[in-house]
Chimera marker file (.cmm) of the C-alpha trace (Angstrom):
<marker_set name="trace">
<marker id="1" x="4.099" y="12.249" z="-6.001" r="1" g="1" b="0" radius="0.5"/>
<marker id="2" x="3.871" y="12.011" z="-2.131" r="1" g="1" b="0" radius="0.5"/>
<marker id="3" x="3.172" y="8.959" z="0.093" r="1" g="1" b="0" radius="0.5"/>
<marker id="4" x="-0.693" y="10.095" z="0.734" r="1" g="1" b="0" radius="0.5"/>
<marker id="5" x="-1.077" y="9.864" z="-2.939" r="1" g="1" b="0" radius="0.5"/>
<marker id="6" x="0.620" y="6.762" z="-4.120" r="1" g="1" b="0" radius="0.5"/>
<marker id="7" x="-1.411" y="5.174" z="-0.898" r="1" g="1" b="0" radius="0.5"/>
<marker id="8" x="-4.151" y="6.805" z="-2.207" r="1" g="1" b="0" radius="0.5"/>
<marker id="9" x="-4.070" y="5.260" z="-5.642" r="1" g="1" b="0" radius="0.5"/>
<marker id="10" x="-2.766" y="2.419" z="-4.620" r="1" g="1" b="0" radius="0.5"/>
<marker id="11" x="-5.377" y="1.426" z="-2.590" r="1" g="1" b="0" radius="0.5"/>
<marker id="12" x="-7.994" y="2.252" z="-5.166" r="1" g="1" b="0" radius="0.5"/>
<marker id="13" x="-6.533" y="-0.477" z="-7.702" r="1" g="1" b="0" radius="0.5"/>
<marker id="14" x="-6.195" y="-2.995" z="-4.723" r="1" g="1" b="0" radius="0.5"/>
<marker id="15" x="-9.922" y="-2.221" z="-4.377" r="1" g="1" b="0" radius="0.5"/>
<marker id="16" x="-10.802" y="-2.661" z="-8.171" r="1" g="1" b="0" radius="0.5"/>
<marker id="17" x="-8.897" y="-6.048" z="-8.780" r="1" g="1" b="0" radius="0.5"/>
<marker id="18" x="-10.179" y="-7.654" z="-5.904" r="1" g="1" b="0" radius="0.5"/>
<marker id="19" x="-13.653" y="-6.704" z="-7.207" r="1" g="1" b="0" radius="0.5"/>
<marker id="20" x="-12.349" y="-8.055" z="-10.347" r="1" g="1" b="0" radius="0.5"/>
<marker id="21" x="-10.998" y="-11.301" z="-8.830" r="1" g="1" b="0" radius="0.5"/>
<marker id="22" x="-14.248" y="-11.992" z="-6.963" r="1" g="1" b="0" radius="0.5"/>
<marker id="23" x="-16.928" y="-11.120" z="-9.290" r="1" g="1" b="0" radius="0.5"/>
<marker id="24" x="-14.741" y="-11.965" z="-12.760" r="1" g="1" b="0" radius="0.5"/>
<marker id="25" x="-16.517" y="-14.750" z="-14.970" r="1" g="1" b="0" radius="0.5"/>
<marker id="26" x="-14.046" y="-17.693" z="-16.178" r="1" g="1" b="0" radius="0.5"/>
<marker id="27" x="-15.652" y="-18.591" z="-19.154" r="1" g="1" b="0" radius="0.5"/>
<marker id="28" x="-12.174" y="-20.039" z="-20.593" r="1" g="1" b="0" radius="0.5"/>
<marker id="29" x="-8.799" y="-20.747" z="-20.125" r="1" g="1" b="0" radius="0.5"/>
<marker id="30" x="-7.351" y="-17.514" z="-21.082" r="1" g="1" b="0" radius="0.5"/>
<marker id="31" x="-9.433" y="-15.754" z="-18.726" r="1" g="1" b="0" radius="0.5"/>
<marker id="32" x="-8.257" y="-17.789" z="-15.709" r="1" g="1" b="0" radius="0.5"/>
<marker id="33" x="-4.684" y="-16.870" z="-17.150" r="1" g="1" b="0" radius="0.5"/>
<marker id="34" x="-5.726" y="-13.445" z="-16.815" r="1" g="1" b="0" radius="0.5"/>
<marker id="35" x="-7.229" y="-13.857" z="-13.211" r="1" g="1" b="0" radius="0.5"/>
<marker id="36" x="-4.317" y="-15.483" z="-12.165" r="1" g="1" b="0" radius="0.5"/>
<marker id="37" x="-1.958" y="-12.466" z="-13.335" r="1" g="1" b="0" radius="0.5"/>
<marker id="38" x="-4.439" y="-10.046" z="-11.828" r="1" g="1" b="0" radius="0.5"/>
<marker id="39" x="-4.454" y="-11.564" z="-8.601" r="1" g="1" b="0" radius="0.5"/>
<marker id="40" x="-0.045" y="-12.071" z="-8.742" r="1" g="1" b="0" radius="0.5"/>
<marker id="41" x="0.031" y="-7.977" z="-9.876" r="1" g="1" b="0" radius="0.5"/>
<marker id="42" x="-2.532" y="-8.082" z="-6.468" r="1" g="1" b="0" radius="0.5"/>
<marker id="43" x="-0.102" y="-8.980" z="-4.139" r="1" g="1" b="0" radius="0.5"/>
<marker id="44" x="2.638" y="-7.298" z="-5.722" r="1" g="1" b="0" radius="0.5"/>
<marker id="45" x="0.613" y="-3.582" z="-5.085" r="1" g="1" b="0" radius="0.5"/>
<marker id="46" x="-0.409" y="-4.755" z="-1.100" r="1" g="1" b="0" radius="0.5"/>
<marker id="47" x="3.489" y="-5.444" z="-1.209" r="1" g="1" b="0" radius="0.5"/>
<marker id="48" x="4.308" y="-1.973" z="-2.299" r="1" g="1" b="0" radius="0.5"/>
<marker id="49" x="1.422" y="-0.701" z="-0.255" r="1" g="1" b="0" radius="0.5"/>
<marker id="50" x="2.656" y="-1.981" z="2.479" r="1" g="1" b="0" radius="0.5"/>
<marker id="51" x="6.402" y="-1.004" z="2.111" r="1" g="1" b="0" radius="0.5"/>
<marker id="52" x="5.089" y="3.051" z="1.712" r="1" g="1" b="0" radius="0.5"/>
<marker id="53" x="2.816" y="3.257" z="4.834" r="1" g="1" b="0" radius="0.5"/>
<marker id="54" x="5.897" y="1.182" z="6.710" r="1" g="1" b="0" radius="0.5"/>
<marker id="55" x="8.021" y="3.808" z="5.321" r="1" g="1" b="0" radius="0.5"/>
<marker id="56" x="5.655" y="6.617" z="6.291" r="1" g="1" b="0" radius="0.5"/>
<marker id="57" x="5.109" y="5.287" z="9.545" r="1" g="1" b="0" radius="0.5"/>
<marker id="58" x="8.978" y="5.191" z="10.107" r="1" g="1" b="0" radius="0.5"/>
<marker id="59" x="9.300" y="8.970" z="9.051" r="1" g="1" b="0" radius="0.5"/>
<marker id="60" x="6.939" y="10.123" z="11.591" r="1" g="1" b="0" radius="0.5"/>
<marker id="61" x="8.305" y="8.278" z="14.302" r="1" g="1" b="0" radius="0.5"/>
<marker id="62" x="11.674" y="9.927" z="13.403" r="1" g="1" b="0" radius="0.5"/>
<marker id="63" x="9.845" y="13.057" z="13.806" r="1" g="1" b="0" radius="0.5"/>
<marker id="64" x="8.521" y="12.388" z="16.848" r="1" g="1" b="0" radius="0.5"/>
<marker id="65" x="11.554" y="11.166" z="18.921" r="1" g="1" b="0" radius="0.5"/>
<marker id="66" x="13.556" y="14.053" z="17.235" r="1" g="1" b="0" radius="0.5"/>
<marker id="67" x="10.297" y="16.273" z="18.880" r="1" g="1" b="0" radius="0.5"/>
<marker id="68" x="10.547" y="14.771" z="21.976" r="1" g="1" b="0" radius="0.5"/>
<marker id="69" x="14.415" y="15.387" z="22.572" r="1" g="1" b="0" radius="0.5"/>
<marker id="70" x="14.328" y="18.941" z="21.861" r="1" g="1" b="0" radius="0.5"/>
<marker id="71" x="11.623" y="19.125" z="24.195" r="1" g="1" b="0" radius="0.5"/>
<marker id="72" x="13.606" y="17.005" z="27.020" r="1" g="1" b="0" radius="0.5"/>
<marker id="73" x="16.477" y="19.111" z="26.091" r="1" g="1" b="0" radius="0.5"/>
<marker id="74" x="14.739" y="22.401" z="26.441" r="1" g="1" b="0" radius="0.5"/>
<marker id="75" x="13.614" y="21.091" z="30.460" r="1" g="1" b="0" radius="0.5"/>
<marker id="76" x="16.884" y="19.914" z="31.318" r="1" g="1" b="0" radius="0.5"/>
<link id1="1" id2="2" r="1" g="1" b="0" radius="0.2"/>
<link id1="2" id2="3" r="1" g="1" b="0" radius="0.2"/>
<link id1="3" id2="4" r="1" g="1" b="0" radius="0.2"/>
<link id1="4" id2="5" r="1" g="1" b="0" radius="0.2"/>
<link id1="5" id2="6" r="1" g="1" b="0" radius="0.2"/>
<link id1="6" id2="7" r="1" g="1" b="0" radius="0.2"/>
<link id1="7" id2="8" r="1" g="1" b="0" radius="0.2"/>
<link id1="8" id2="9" r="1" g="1" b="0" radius="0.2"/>
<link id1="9" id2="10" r="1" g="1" b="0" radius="0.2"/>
<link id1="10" id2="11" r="1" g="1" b="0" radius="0.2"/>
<link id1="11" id2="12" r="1" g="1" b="0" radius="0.2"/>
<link id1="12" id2="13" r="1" g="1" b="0" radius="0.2"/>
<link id1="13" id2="14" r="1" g="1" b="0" radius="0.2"/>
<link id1="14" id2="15" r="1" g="1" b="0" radius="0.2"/>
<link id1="15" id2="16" r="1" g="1" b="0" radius="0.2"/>
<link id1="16" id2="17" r="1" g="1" b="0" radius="0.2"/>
<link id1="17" id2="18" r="1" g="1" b="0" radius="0.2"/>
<link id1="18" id2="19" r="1" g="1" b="0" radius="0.2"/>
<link id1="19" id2="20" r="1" g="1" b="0" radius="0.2"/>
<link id1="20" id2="21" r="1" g="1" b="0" radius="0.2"/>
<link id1="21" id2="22" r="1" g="1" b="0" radius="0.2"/>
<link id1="22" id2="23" r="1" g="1" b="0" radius="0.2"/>
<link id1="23" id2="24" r="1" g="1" b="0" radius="0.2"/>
<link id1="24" id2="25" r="1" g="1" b="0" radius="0.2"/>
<link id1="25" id2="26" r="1" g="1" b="0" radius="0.2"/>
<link id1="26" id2="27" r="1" g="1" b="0" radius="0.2"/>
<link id1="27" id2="28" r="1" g="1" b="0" radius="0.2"/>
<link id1="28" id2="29" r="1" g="1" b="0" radius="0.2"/>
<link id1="29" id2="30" r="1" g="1" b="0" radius="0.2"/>
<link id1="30" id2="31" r="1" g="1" b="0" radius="0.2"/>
<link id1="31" id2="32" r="1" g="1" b="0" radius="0.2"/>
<link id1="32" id2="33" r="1" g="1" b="0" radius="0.2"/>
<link id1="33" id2="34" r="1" g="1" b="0" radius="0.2"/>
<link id1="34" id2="35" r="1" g="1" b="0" radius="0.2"/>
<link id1="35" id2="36" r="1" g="1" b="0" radius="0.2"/>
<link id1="36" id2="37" r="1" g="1" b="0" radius="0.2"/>
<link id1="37" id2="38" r="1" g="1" b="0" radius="0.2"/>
<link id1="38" id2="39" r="1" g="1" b="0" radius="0.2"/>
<link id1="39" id2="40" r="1" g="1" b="0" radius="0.2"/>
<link id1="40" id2="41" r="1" g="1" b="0" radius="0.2"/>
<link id1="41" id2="42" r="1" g="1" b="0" radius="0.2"/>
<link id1="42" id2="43" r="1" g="1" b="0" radius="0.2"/>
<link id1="43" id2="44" r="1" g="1" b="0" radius="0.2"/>
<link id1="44" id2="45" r="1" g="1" b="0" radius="0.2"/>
<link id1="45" id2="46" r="1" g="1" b="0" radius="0.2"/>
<link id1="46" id2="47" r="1" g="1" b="0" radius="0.2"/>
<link id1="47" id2="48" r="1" g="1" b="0" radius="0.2"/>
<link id1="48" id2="49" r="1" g="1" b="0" radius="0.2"/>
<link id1="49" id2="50" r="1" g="1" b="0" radius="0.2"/>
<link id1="50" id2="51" r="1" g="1" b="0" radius="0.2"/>
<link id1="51" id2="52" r="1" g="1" b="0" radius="0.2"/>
<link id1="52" id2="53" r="1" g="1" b="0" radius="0.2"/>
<link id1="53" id2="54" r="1" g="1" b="0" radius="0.2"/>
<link id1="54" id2="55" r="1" g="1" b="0" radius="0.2"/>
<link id1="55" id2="56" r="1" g="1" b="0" radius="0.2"/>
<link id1="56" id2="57" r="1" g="1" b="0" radius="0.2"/>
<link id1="57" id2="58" r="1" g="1" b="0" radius="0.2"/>
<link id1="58" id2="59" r="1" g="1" b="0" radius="0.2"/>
<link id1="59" id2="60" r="1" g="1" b="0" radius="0.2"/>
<link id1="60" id2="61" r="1" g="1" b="0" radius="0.2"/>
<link id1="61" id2="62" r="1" g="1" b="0" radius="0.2"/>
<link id1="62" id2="63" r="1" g="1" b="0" radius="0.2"/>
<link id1="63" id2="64" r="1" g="1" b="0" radius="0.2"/>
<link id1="64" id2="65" r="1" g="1" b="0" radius="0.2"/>
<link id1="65" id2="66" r="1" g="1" b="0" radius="0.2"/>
<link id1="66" id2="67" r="1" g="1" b="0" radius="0.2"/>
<link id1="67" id2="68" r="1" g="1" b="0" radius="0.2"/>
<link id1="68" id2="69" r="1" g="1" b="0" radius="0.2"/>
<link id1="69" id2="70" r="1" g="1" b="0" radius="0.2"/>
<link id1="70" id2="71" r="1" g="1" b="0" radius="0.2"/>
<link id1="71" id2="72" r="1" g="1" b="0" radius="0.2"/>
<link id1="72" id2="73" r="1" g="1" b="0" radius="0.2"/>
<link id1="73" id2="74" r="1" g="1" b="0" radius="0.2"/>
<link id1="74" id2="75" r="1" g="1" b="0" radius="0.2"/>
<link id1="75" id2="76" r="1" g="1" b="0" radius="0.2"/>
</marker_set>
């Protein structure tokens, strides 16, 4: 899979559990076990969310100042 697509589906399931944590009904104890692992599996995806567009973001700049000194390089 590429980084578009894990961000991709990534941020869908970010989007649905914090629905889910928000608009969930506690109606007993097991539940609010359950919310509380949902919103601990929450942070873990941002985490890894995070850590891909960082990574992506890091590629490109790569790219770009490898760009930019063949371009100085060609006008020297």
């Amino acid at each position: 899979m590429d980084d578009d697509l894990n961000l991709d589906i990534l941020q869908d399931q970010i989007n649905y559990l914090s629905e889910r944590i928000k608009n969930g009904k506690i109606k007993n104890v097991q539940n609010e076990e359950l919310k509380i692992k949902w919103i601990k599996f929450l942070a873990y995806i941002c985490k890894i969310h995070a850590s891909i567009r960082k990574d992506k973001e890091v590629i490109e700049i790569r790219e770009d100042i490898k760009n930019l000194k063949k371009y100085l390089q060609l006008n020297d």
